[in-house]
Structure formats: structure tokens, C-alpha cells
RODO-2510 file (C-alpha; in nm, 4 decimals, decimal comma):
residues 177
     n   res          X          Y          Z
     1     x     6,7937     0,9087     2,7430
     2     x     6,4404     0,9478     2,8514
     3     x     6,2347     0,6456     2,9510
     4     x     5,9348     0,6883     2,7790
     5     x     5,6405     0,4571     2,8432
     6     x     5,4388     0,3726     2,6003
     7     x     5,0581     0,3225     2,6944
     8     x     4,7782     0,1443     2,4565
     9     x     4,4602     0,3136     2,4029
    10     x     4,2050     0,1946     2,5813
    11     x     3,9027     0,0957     2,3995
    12     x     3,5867    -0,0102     2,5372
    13     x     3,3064    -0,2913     2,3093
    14     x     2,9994    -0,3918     2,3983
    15     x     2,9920    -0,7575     2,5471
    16     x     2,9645    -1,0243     2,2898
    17     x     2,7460    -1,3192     2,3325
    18     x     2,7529    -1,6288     2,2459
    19     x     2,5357    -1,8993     2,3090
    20     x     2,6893    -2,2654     2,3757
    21     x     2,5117    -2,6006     2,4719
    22     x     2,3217    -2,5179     2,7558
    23     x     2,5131    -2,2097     2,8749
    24     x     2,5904    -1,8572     2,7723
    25     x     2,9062    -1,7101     2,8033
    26     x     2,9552    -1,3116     2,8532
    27     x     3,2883    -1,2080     2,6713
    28     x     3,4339    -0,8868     2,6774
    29     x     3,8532    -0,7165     2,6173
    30     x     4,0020    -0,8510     2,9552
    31     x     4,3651    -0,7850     3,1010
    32     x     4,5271    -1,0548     3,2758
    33     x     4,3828    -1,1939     3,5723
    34     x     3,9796    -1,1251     3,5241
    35     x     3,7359    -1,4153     3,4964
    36     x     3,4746    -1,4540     3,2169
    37     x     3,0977    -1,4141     3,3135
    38     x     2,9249    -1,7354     3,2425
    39     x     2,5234    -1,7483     3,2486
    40     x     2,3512    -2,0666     3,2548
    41     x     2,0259    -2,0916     3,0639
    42     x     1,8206    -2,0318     3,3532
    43     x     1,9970    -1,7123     3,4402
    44     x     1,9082    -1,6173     3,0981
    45     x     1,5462    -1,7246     3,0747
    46     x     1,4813    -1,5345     3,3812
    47     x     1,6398    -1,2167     3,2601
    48     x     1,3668    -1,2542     2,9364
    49     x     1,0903    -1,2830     3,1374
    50     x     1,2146    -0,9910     3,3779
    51     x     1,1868    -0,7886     3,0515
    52     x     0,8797    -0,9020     2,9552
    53     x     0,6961    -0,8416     3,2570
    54     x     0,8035    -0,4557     3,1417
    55     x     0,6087    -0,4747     2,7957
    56     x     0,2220    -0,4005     2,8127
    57     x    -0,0418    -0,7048     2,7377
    58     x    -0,3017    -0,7043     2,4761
    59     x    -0,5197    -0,6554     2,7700
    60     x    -0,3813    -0,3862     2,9227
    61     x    -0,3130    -0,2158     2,5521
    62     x    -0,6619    -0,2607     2,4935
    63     x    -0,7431    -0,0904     2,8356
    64     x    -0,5351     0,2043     2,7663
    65     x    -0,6655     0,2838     2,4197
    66     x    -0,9704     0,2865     2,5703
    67     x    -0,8673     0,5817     2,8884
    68     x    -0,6835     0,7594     2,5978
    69     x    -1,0220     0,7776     2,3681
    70     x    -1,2017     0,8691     2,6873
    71     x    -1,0199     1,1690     2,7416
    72     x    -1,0960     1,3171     2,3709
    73     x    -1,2432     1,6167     2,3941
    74     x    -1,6305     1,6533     2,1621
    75     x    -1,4009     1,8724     1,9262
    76     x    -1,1547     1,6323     1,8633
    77     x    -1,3725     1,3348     1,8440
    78     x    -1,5743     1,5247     1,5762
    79     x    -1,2666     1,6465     1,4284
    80     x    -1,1628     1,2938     1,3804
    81     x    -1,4742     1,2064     1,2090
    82     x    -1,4983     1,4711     0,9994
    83     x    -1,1284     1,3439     0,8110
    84     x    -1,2900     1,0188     0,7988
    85     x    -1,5726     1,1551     0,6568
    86     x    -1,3267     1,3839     0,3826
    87     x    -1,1716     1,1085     0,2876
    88     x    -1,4292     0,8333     0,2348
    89     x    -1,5516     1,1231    -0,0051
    90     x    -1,2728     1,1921    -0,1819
    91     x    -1,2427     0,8514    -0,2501
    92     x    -1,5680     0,8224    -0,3382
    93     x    -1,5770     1,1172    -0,5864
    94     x    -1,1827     0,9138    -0,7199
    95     x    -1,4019     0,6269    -0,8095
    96     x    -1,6735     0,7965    -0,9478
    97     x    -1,4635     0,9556    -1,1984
    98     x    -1,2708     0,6904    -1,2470
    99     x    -1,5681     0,4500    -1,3516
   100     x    -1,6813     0,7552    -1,6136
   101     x    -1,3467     0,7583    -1,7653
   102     x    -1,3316     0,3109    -1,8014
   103     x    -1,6973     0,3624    -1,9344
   104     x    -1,6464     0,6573    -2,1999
   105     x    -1,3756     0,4168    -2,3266
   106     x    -1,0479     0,4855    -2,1907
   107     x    -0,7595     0,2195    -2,2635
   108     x    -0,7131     0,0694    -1,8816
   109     x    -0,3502     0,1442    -1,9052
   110     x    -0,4317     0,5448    -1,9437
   111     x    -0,7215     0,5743    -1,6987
   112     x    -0,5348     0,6910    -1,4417
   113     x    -0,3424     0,9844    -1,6484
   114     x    -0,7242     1,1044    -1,8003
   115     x    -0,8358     1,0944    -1,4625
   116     x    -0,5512     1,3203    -1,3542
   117     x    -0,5970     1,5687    -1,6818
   118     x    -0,9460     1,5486    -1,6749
   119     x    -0,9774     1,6303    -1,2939
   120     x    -0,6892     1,9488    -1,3254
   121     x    -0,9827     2,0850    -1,5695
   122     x    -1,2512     2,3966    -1,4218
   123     x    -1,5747     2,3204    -1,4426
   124     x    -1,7691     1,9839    -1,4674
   125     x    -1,6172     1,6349    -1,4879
   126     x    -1,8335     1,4916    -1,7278
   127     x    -1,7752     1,7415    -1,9584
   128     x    -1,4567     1,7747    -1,9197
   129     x    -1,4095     1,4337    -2,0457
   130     x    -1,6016     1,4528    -2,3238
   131     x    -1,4153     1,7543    -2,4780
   132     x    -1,0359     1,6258    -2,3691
   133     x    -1,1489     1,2717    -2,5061
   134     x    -1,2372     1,4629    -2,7918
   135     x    -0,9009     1,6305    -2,8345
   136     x    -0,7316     1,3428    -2,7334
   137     x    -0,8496     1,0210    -2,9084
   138     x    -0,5481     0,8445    -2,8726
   139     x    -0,6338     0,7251    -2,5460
   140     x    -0,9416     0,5434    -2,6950
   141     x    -0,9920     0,2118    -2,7062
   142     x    -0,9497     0,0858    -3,0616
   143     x    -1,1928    -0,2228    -3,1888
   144     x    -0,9679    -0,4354    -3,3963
   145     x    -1,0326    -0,4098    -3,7736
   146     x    -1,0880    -0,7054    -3,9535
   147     x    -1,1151    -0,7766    -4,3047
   148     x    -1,4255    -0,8919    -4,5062
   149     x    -1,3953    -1,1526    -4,7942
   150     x    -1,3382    -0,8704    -5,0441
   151     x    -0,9969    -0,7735    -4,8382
   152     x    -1,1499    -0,4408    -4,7527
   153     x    -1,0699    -0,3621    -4,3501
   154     x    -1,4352    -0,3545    -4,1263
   155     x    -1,3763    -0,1909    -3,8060
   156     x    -1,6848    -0,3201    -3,5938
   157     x    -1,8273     0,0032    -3,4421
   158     x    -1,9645    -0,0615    -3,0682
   159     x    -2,3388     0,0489    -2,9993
   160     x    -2,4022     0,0221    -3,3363
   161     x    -2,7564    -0,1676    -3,4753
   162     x    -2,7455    -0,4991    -3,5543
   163     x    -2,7620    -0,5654    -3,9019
   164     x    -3,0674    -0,8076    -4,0474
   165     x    -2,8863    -1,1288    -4,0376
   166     x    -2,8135    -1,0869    -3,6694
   167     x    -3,1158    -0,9991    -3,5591
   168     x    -3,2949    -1,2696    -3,7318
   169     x    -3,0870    -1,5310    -3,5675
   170     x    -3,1137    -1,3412    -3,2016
   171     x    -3,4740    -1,3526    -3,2864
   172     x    -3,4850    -1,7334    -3,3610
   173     x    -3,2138    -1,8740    -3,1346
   174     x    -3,2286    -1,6811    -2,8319
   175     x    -3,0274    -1,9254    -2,6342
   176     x    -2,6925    -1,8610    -2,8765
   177     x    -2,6709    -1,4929    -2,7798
***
């Protein structure tokens, strides 16, 4: 018969630490006869601050930022400023139309969609709103209707004149109004 020896597979892990009062103890897969790695806390604290002497301070960040805008070329500094400049107006021009749509009378939920629409449209913006607004009402607001003492429904129409009653009490009680 043939002797056949069987070998394991050898498998390598990183370490695993773990940290016990005071001390902490390096394990790793050991065969017979190797001793475990034991760091005290000072060992430890002076590896961290080893490391950190490698990481930049704020300082010295600061500094570098500095060199690296320093050796921007005219171009790319005004490069730079120009997308800064694009995009302030963009958003600009975002708001603007934005603030047309909430005061035409746009439901808040829907601004954003008859923003989008409206601004997919050639031509101008303010017309463009008036004629999809026109074509699409639905994203109106709607002023509640009431109903009157003879059970008929009164929608209150916004902008419209006050009637005679009103005005006569604006007129004589300021303060109320």
C-alpha cells in the first residue's frame, strides 16, 4: 500500500484584535510552539500617534489649498467663475419662473411639474404659462364654494371688487381689515 500523507490547506487571516483591560493582544492561526504577540496600551497609543503624524493638519491643508489655487492658470480661474456665474443664473432664472407659476395660481403641490411643462415650451415663459394654464386649469387653485342662506353655492372669486357692505365697513373701521 502507498503511504499517502495527507496535508491541510494552509490558509492565511488577517490578525484579530482584541482589546483587554489595559493590554491588547495580537491573535492570529498558530501551530504548536509560537507565542502570541501581546501589546500593552502604550505600544498601542504610540503606534496611533505614529499614524497621525502621517495625516495633514488643518494648517497645513489650509496651506496647500492655497499653493494649489496659486498655480491656476487666468483661464482656469476664469473658467471657474464663469460655472459659478452659469449656475447662480440658472438658478436665478429657476426661481424666477417658479415665483410666476405660485403667483398665476398654481396648486403648490403642481408647481414644480408646470414649471417643467411650461419651461419645455419655445418661446416666452410668461406666455407660455398663460396659454398651458389656460389649457390646463386643473392645476388651479380652487377657492372653496360656500353656500349662501338660500342654499345656492358662492364661489368667492379673488381680485374681484368689494361689494357695498364691505367697503362701507373698510371705510368706517379701518382697524378690522
Amino acid at each position: 500500500m502507498e503511504n499517502k500523507q495527507e496535508t491541510e490547506p494552509v490558509t492565511q487571516t488577517e490578525p484579530a484584535k482584541e482589546k483587554t483591560e489595559g493590554a491588547v493582544t495580537q491573535t492570529e492561526n498558530k501551530t504548536e510552539g509560537e507565542e502570541v504577540k501581546t501589546f500593552t496600551q502604550e505600544e498601542v497609543n504610540a503606534m496611533l500617534a505614529k499614524e497621525r503624524k502621517k495625516v495633514p493638519s488643518k494648517e497645513e491643508l489650509k496651506a496647500f489649498n492655497d499653493w494649489k489655487e496659486s498655480q491656476k492658470t487666468e483661464t482656469q480661474k476664469q473658467s471657474e467663475f464663469n460655472q459659478k456665474l452659469t449656475d447662480t443664473t440658472n438658478e436665478n432664472i429657476s426661481l424666477k419662473q417658479e415665483n410666476q407659476v405660485l403667483k398665476s395660481g398654481v396648486n403648490a403641490e403642481d408647481v414644480d411639474y408646470v414649471v417643467f411643462k411650461v419651461s419645455k415650451m419655445e418661446g416666452d415663459f410668461e406666455d407660455n404659462l398663460k396659454v398651458f394654464l389656460k389649457e390646463n386649469p386643473k392645476y388651479l387653485k380652487t377657492e372653496p364654494t360656500t353656500t349662501n342662506n338660500t342654499g345656492v353655492g358662492v364661489k368667492k372669486i379673488p381680485n374681484a371688487e368689494e361689494d357695498g357692505v364691505l367697503a362701507i365697513l373698510k371705510a368706517k373701521h379701518p382697524e378690522a381689515f
